[in-house]
Each structure stands twice: as structure tokens, then as C-alpha cells.
C-alpha positions as CSV (number, residue, x, y, z in Angstrom):
1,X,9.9,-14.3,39.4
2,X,9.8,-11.5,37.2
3,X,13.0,-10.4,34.8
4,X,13.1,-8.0,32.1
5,X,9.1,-7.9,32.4
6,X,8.9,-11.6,31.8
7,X,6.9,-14.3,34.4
8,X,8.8,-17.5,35.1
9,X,6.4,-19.6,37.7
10,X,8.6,-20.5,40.3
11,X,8.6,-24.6,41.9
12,X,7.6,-24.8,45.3
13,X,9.5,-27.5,46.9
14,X,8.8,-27.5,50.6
15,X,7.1,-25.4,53.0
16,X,7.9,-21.4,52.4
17,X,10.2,-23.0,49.8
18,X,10.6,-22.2,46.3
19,X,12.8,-22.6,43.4
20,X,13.1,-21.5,40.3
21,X,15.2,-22.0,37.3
22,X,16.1,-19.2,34.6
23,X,19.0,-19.0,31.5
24,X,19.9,-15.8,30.4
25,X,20.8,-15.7,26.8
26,X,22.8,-12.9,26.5
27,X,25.3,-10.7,28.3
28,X,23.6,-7.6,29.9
29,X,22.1,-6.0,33.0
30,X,18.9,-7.9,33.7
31,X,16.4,-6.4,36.3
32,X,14.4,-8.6,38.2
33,X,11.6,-8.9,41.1
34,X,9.5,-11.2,42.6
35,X,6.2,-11.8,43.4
36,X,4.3,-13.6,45.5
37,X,0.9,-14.8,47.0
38,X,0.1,-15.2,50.7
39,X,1.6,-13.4,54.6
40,X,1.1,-15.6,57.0
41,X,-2.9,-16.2,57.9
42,X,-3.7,-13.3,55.3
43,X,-3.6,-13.7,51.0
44,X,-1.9,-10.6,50.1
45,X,-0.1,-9.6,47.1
46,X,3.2,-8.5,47.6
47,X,5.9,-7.3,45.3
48,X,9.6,-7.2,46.0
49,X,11.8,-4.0,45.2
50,X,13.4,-4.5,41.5
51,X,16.7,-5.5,41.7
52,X,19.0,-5.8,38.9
53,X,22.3,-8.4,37.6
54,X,24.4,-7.7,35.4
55,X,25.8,-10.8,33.0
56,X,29.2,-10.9,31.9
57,X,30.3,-14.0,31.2
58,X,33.6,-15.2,28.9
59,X,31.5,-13.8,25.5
60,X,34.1,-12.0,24.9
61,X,37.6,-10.9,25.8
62,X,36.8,-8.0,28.0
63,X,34.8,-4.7,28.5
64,X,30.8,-3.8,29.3
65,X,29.9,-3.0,25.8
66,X,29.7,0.7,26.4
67,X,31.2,2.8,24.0
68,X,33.9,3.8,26.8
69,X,34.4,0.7,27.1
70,X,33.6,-2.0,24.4
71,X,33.5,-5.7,24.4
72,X,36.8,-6.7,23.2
73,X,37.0,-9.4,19.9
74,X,40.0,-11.5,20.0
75,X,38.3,-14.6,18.3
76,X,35.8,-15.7,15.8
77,X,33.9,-17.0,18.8
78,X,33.9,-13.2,20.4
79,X,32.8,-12.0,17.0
80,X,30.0,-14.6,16.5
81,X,28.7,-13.4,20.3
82,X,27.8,-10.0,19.0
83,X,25.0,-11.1,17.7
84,X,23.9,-11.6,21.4
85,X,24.0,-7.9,21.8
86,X,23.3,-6.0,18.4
87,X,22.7,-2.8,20.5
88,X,26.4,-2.6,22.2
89,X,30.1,-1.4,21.2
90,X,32.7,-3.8,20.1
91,X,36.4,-3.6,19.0
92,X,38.6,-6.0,17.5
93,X,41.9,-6.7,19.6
94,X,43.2,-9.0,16.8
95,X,43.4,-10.0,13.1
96,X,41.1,-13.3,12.3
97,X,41.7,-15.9,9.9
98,X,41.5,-19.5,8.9
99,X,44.6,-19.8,11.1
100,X,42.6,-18.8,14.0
101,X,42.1,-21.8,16.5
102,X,38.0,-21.5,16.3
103,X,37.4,-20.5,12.4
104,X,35.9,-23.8,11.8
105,X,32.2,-23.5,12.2
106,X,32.3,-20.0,12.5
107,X,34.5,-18.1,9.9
108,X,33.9,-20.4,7.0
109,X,29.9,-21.0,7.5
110,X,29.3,-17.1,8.4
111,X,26.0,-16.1,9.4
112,X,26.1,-12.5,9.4
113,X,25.6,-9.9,12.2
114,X,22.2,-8.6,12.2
115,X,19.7,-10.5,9.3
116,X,17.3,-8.0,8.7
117,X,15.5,-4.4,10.1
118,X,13.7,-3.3,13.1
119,X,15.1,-5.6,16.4
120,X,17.1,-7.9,14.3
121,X,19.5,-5.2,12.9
122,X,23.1,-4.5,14.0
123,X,22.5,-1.0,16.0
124,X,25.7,-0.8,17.9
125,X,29.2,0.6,16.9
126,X,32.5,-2.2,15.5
127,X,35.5,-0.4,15.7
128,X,37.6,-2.5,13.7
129,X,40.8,-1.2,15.3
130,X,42.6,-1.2,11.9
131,X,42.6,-5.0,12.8
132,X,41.5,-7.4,9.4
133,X,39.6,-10.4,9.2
134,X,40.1,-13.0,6.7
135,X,38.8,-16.2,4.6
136,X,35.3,-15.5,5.5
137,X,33.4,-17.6,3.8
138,X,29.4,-16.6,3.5
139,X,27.3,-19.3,1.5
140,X,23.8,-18.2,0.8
141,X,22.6,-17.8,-2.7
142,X,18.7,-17.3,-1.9
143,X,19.1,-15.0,1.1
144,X,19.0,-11.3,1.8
145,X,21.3,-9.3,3.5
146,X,24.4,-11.1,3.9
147,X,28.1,-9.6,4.6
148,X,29.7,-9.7,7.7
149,X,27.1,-7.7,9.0
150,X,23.8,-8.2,7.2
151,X,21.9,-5.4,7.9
152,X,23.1,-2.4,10.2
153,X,21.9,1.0,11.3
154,X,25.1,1.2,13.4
155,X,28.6,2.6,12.1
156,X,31.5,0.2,10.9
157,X,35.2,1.3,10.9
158,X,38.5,1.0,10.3
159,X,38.4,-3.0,9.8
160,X,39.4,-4.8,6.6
161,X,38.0,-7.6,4.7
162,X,40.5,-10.2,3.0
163,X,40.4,-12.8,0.9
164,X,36.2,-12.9,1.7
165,X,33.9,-14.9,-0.4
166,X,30.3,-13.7,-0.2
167,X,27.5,-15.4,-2.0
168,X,24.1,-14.2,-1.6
169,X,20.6,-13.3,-3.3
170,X,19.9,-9.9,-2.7
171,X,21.5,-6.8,-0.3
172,X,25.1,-8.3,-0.9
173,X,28.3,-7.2,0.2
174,X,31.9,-8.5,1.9
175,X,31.7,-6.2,4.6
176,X,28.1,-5.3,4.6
177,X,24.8,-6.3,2.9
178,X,22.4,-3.1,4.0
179,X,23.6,-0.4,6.0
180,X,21.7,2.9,7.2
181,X,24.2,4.2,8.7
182,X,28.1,4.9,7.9
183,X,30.9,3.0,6.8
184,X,34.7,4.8,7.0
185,X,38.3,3.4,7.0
186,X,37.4,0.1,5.9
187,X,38.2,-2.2,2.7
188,X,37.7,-5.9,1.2
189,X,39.4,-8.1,-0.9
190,X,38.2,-11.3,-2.3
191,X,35.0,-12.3,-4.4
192,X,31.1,-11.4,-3.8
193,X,28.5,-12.7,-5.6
194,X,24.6,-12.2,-5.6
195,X,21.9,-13.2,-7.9
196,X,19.1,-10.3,-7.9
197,X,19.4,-7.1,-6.6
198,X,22.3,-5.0,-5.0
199,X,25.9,-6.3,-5.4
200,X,28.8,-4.5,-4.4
201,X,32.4,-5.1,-3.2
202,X,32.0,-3.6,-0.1
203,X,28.3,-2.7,1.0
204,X,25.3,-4.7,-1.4
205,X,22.9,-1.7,-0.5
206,X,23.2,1.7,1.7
207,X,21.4,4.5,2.9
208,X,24.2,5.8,4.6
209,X,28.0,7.3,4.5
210,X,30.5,5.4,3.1
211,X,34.1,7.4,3.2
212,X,37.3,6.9,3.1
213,X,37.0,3.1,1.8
214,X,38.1,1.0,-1.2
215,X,37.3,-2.6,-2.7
216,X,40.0,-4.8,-4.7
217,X,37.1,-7.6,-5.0
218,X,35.9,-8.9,-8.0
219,X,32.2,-8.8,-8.2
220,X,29.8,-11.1,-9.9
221,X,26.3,-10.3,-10.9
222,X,24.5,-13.4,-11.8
223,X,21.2,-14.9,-13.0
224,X,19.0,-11.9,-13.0
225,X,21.2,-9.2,-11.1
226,X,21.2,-5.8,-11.3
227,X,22.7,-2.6,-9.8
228,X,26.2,-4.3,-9.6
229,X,28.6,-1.8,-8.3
230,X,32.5,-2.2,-7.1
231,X,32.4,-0.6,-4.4
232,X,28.6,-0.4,-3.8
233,X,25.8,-2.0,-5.9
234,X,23.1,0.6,-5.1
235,X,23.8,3.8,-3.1
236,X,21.0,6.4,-1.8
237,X,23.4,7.6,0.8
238,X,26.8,9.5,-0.3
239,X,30.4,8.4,-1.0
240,X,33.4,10.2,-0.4
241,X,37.5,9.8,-0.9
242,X,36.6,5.8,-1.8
243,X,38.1,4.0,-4.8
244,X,37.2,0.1,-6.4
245,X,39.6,-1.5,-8.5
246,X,38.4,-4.8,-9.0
247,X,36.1,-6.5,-12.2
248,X,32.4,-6.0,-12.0
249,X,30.0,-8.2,-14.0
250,X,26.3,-7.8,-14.6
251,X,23.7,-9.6,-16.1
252,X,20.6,-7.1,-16.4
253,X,21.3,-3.5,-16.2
254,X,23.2,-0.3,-13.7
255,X,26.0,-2.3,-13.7
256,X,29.5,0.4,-12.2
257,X,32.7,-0.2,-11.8
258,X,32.2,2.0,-7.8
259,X,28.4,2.3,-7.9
260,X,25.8,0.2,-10.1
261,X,23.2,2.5,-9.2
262,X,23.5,5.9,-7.6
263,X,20.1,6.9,-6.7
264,X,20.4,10.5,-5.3
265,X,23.6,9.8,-3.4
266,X,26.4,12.2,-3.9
267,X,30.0,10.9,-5.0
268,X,33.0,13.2,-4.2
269,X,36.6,12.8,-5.0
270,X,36.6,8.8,-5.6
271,X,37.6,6.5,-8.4
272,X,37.4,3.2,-10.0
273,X,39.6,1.4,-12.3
274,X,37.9,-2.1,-12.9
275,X,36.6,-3.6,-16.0
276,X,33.2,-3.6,-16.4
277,X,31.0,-5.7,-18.4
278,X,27.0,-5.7,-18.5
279,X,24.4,-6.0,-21.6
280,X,22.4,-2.0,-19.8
281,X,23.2,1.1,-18.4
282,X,26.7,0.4,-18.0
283,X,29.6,2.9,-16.6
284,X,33.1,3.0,-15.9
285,X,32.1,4.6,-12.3
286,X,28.3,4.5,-12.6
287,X,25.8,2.5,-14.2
288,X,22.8,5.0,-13.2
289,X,22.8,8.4,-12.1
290,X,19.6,9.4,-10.5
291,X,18.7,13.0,-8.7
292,X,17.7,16.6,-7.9
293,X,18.0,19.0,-5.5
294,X,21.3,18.6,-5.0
295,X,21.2,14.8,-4.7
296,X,22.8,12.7,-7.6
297,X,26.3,15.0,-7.9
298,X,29.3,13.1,-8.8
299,X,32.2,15.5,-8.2
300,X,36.0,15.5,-8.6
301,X,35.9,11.5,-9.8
302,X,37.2,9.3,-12.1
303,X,37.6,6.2,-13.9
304,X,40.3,4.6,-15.7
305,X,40.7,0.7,-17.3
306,X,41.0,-1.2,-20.8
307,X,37.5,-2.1,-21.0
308,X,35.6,-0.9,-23.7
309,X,33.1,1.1,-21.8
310,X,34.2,4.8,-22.4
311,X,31.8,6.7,-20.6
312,X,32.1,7.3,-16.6
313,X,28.0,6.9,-16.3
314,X,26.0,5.0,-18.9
315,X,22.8,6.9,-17.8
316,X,21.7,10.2,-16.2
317,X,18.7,11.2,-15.2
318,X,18.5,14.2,-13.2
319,X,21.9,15.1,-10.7
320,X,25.3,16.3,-12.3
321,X,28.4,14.3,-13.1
322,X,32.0,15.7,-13.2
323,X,34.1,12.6,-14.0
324,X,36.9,12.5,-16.1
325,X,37.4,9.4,-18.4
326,X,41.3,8.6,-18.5
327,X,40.9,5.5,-20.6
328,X,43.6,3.1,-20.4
329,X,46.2,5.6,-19.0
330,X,47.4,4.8,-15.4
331,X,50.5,6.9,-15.8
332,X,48.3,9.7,-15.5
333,X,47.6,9.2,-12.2
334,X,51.4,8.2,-10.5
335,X,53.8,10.6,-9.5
336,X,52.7,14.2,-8.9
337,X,49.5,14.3,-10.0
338,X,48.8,17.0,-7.7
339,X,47.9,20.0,-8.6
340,X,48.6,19.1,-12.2
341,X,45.8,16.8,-13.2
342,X,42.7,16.6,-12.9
343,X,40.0,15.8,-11.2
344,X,42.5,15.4,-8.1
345,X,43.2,19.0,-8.1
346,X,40.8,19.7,-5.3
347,X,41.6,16.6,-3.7
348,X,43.0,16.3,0.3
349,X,47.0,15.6,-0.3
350,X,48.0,14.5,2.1
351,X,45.8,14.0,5.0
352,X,43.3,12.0,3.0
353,X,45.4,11.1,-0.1
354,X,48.6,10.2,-0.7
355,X,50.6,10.1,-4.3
356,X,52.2,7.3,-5.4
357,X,55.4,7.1,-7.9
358,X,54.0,4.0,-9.4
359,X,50.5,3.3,-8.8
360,X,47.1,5.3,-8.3
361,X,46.8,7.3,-4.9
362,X,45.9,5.7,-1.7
363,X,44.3,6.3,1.2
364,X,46.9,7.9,4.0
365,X,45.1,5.7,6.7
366,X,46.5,2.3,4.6
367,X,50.0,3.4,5.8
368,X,51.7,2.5,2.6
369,X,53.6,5.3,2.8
370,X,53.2,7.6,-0.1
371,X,56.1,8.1,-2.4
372,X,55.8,12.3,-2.9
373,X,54.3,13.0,0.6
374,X,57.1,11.3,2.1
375,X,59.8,13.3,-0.1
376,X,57.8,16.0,0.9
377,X,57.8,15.7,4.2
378,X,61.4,15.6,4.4
């Protein structure tokens, strides 16, 4: 028997009689054929027509994985199963926690979702469904790429981390430690920690778009970490309408309080607000600006906290920066700060942003309800 292009040597248990055994190890359409030595008085090679079965099973709460129709997550057991398909769609039906029946095992001893390129990456879409999942617990101090997912070349949205605690070496983040591809309408809140290379609230490392996002967590660089970020520890994609408020710490150097190293990726309209503490190369938004050709813009940003860091990047080389330092000022940025102050005057109020009477804008997707747009709105 033949399935998927691999031989399984079927038993032959009695006269024209054969059996054979075969476990599939993830959900899928299968095809299959069989073939077979011997007709009768003659020894002929013959080949049955490929057939195919499709494998369904309970993995999951519903759907085919298509992205009409994706697998539905309604557990911490559906959410460990996608790493049985990291080509497929998912969306979460539910919010996860430690109160969920099955986090034991799972939720507090995460492995994450795709652990490294090529085959073993997440490729597939997670639709988050504006659903959360919280208390993850990821414990891994010597390993690469660990998040939720660990390494993904397929798009993440609209899900939000709380209360996550992410340790790791290298590619480090609560939602994601390497991504390629985008990021959008998602946030985290808890603590992450690596030990080397790439930290950030959010994503550790990425290569791809990250919009419409934000981090509360408190970041930790330690040992011999650098490129410590917020938001992001080391960006070579672009950012857009995303915001970290939490403390970053660095040990070694491009250490930001979004971005610890912006490496011709383009910032536009964000902010941070963290303290930020490092011995090199230490900003209030950036640690290290790198670009050219257009790559390496910061635009419309800005940063704002009591640290004593008063630049917005520590160092540029190549790329342009427009950020504003607001040092220890967050009146500046309540009320109607649009189109008074800048750098929010080309900002998107209100389909993107929203004002707030007593607290720095958020995004309009968070549903907090924004103090002016709502006055405005009648």
C-alpha cells in the first residue's frame, strides 16, 4: 500500500489475503493506492487507481482548515493540534486560560507552534477572532524561537496575549519569536525574557508587518542580550499605528522602548512610553536606527516616560527619524490632541486611533471606547 508516496508492506494472512496496518498522524486528505505482485498463473505488476481519504477526526472543534472554512479552537488541546497542520487556517471560538479544563500540560509547559524554518515553520493563517489567551507559560532559556508561535511565515491576527510568561534564548517574543510574515490587531501582556539575541514584548525577531498592535509587557534582557525592544527586539520589516508601554531592560547594547534594533524597517505613527535602561545604544523608541533607500524612516512617532534617556534613538546610521521626545509629560497626549500636537497630527482619528480624556490614545479595534470620538460622534 502506497499513501502520500510512502510503501507500507502489507501482511499476507491467508490465500489472496492481505492486511495491512497504517496511523495517520495528522488531519488531512491522504491519497493512496495499492500495489501488487501476481494475476492468477501470470506475475504481473499491477497498480490500483489513486484514491484518496480525507482525516478529520475530533482535533479540533470544527471546519476543514481552508481559509473558508478554518479549524475551529475552542481548547488548549485544539490549539496544541495545529501543530499537526502548520499549513492550514485556524480561528479561535473562545478565550483560553488556566481556568480552561485542559491547561495543564499544555498552556503552562508551551511548546510553541512552528520551531524553526523551512517544513517546520507555521505557514498557515490564526485568526484570533478578537478571542485572548492567557497564563501561557513558555520555559526555555537555551532555545530559539519561542512565543506562542515560534517561527511563522504565515499571518497572526486579532488575538491577545495575557498575563504570558515567555523565557527563551534567542528569537523571543509572547506572541511570536520569528515571524516573515504579518502581525495586525494583536497585543500581550505579561513578562518575556531571553538571554542573547532578539527580545521583544510582542515579536523577538521579524521580517514582516507588524500594525495595529501594542505590548504592556515588561521585557528582560539578560546575560548577554542585545536588541531588546518593547514591542519588537529586532525589526527588518515595518511597523505601523503600534505602541509599547511596558519597562525594557538590556544588558549589551540596541536596547528600545518599541524597537531595540530597527534595521531598515520603517516605523510610522507609533509610540512607546516604557523606561528603558541599558549600558549601549539606548533609546526611548529605538536603540539602533539602520538604513537607506528609503528603509530606516521613523515617521510621526514618539516617546514619552521618566527615565533618563532623552533621546528617541540612541544611534543612527543611515534612514531618517521624526520622533518627538515629550519627556515626562503624559498630559500632552490626553484630551484633544488632535490636530493640536504633534506628531499625531497626521494620525488616523478615529478609524485607527482613538483620543482619550485621561490616558494616551488607543487603538479603535480595543473597543475602549474613546472619550472625544465618542463626544464626537454624538
Amino acid at each position: 500500500l502506497e499513501i502520500n508516496g510512502v510503501n507500507i508492506t502489507a501482511t499476507n494472512l491467508s490465500a489472496n489475503v492481505y492486511n495491512v496496518s497504517y496511523t495517520f498522524s495528522s488531519i488531512g486528505t491522504y491519497s493512496y493506492k495499492w500495489h501488487s505482485w501476481g494475476n492468477g498463473s501470470f506475475h504481473n505488476y499491477n497498480v490500483s487507481t489513486t484514491r484518496s481519504y480525507t482525516v478529520n477526526g475530533t482535533f479540533f472543534a470544527n471546519g476543514t482548515g481552508t481559509a473558508e472554512d478554518p479549524y475551529q479552537i475552542g481548547s488548549w488541546t485544539h490549539l496544541n493540534n495545529t501543530k499537526r497542520n502548520l499549513t492550514a487556517s485556524y480561528i479561535l471560538i473562545a478565550n483560553l486560560s488556566s481556568s480552561t479544563s485542559d491547561y495543564l500540560g499544555l498552556g503552562n509547559n508551551w511548546t510553541p507552534i512552528g520551531t524553526s524554518s523551512g517544513a517546520s515553520a507555521f505557514s498557515g493563517n490564526f485568526n484570533g477572532n478578537n478571542n485572548t489567551i492567557s497564563d501561557l507559560i513558555i520555559n526555555f532559556s537555551s532555545t530559539r524561537f519561542r512565543g506562542l508561535f515560534g517561527y511563522a511565515t504565515g499571518n497572526i491576527s486579532n488575538v491577545g496575549l495575557i498575563n504570558a510568561n515567555v523565557s527563551g534564548y534567542r528569537d523571543v517574543g509572547a506572541l511570536v519569536g520569528y515571524t516573515t510574515a504579518g502581525v495586525s490587531n494583536s497585543y500581550s501582556t505579561g513578562y518575556v525574557t531571553g538571554t542573547y539575541d532578539a527580545v521583544g514584548g510582542l515579536v523577538g525577531s521579524s521580517d514582516g508587518i507588524i500594525n495595529n498592535s501594542y505590548s504592556t509587557a515588561k521585557v528582560d534582557g539578560l546575560v548577554y542580550a542585545y536588541n531588546v525592544g518593547g514591542l519588537v527586539g529586532y525589526s527588518e520589516g515595518a511597523i505601523y499605528n503600534s505602541h509599547a508601554t511596558g519597562e525594557v531592560y538590556g544588558t549589551d547594547y540596541n536596547v528600545g522602548g518599541l524597537v531595540g534594533d530597527n534595521s531598515y524597517s520603517n516605523i510610522v505613527n507609533s509610540y512607546s512610553t516604557g523606561n528603558v535602561y541599558g549600558p549601549n545604544d539606548v533609546g526611548g523608541l529605538v536603540g539602533y536606527n539602520w538604513g537607506t533607500g528609503g528603509k530606516g524612516i521613523i515617521s510621526n512617532s514618539y516617546w514619552n516616560n521618566a527615565s533618563t534617556y532623552l533621546v528617541c534613538v540612541d544611534t543612527i546610521n543611515g534612514g531618517s527619524v521624526n520622533c518627538i521626545v515629550i519627556q515626562d509629560n503624559e498630559s500632552y497626549f490626553q484630551d484633544d490632541v488632535y490636530p493640536l500636537n504633534a506628531p499625531m497630527l497626521s494620525w488616523d482619528f478615529f478609524d485607527t486611533w482613538e483620543e482619550m480624556n485621561n490616558s494616551y490614545p488607543v487603538l479603535t479595534w480595543q473597543n475602549i471606547g474613546g472619550d472625544i470620538c465618542e463626544s464626537l460622534a454624538g
